[in-house]
N, C-alpha and C positions, 0 to 999 in steps of 0.2 A: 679878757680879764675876768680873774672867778670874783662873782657877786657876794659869796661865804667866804668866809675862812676857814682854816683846822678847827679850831676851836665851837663855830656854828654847825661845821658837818656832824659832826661828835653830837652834840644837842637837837640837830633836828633829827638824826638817824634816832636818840633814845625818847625822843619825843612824839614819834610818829611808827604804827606800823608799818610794815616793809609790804606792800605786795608787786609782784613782780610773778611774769608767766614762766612756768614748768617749759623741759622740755616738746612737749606737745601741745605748748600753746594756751594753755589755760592759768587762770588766774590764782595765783597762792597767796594768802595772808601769813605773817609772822608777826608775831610781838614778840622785841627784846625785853628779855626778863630783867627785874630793876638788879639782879645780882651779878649782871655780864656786865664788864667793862670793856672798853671801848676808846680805842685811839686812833688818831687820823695818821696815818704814816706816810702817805704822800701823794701829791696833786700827778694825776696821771694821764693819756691821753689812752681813753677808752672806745676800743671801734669793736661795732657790732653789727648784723645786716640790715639793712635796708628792711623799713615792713616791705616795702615792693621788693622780692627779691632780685627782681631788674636791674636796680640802680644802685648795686653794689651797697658800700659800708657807708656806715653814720659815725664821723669822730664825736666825741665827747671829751671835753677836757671834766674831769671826775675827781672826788678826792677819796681813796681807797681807806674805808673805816675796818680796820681791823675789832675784831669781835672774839671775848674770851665770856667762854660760862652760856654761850648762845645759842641758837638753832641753826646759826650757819656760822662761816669763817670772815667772809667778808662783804663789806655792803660796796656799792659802788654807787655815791652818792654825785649827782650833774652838780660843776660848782657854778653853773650860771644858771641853769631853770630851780634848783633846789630840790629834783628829784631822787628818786633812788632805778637808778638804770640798770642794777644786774645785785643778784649774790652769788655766793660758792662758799 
């Protein structure tokens, strides 16, 4: 059961910078600029690998924050730890 709603994903995504690792591993800061908006479009189920890459994939139930006016397209924010677990 997600902990947030749409409406909390949208506020904690503009509330908080994004950082989240590049493809080779390291760590990126973003801040959304106060002139991008920002809507939840839908609670999704997000699988990404494993940090072990032994033990295959991690689901994530996620809610997909769409992003206009931003440094990326979309945030993929965890709707039960209240993270941001990927963008694009």
């Amino acid at each position: 059961t997600p902990t947030i709603n749409a409406e909390q994903a949208v506020e904690h995504v503009k509330a908080k910078s994004v950082t989240v690792p590049d493809g080779s591993g390291r760590q990126q800061t973003f801040t959304i600029p106060s002139n991008a908006a920002l809507t939840a479009r839908q609670l999704v189920v997000y699988a990404r690998p494993s940090p072990d890459q032994s033990k295959g994939l991690q689901l994530h139930l996620a809610w997909e924050v769409e992003v206009t006016n931003g440094p990326m397209k979309m945030v993929y924010l965890d709707a039960i730890s209240d993270q941001v677990i990927a963008v694009t």
